[in-house]
C-alpha beads as a LAMMPS data file, in Angstrom:
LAMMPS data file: protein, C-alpha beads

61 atoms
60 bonds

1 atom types
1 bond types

-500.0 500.0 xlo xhi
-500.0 500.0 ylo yhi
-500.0 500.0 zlo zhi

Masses

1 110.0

Atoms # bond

1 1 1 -291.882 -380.222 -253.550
2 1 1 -288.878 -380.386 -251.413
3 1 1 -287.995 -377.387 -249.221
4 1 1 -284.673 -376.566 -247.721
5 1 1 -283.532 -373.477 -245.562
6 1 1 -282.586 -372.671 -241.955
7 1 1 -285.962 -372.432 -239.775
8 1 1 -286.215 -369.472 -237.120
9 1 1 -288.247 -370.071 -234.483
10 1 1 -290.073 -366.865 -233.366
11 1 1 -292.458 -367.587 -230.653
12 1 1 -293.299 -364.163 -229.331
13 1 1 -297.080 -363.583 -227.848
14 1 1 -296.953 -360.835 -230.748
15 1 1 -296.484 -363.341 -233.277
16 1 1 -298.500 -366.075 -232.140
17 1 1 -301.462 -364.247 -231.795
18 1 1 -300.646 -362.928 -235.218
19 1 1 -300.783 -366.047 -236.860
20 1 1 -304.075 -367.217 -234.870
21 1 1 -305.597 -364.108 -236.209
22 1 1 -304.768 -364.899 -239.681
23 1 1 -305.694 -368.367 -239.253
24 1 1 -308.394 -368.803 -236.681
25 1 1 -309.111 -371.869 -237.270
26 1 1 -306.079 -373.327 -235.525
27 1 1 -307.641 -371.165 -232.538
28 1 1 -309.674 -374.678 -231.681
29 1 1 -305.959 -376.122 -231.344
30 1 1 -303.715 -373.816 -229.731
31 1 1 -303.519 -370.572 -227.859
32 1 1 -301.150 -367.827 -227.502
33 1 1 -299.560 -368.917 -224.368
34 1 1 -299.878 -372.785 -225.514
35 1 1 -296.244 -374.541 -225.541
36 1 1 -297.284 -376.603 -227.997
37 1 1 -297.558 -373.730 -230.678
38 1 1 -294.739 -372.707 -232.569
39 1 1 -294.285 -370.074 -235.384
40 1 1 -291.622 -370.227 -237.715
41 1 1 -290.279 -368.942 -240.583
42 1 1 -287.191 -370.225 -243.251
43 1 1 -284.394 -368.189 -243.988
44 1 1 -281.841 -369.261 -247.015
45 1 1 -284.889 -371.330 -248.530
46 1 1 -284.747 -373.322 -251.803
47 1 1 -287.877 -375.087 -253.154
48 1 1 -287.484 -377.585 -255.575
49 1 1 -290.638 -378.518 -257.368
50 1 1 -290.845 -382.158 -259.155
51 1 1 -293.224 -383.420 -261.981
52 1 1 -293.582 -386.613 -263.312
53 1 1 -293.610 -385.032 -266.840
54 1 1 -290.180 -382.518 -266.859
55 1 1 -287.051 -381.603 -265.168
56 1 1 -287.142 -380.183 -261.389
57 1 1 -287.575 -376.569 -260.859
58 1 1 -285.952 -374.858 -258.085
59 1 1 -286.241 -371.721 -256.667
60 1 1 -284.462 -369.674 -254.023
61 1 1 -286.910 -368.156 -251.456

Bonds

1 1 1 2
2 1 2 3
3 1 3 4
4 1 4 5
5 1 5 6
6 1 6 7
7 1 7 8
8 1 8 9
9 1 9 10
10 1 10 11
11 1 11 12
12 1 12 13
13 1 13 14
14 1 14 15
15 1 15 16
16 1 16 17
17 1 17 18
18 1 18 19
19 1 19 20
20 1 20 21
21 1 21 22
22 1 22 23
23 1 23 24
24 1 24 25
25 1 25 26
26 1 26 27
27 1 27 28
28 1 28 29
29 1 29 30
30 1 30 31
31 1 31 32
32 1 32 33
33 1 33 34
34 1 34 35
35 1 35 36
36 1 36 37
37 1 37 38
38 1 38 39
39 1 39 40
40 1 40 41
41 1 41 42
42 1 42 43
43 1 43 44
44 1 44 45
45 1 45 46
46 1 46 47
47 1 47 48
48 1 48 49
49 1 49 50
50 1 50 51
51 1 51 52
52 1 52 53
53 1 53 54
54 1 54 55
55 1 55 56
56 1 56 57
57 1 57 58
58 1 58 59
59 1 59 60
60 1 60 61
């Protein structure tokens, strides 16, 4: 799969501890105020999916 879009950064408290809550195992890795953490999401996506036995498939996202 190949993805392509703009990625926007959003690295709020809100949303950090958001996506720690949804995934809590990466709460062993990072914390809210860690600088290390960032949270993004991709605007204007395309994914283009690939198989060894047909044509590509893309799709806007």
């Amino acid at each position: 799969m190949r993805l392509k879009g703009k990625a926007v950064f959003n690295t709020t408290p809100e949303t950090k501890a958001r996506a720690l809550e949804v995934m809590p195992s990466l709460k062993n890795l990072y914390s809210v105020y860690d600088s290390r953490f960032e949270v993004f999401y991709v605007e204007e996506g395309e994914a283009t999916f690939y198989s060894m036995t047909g044509e590509p498939r893309t799709v806007k996202l």
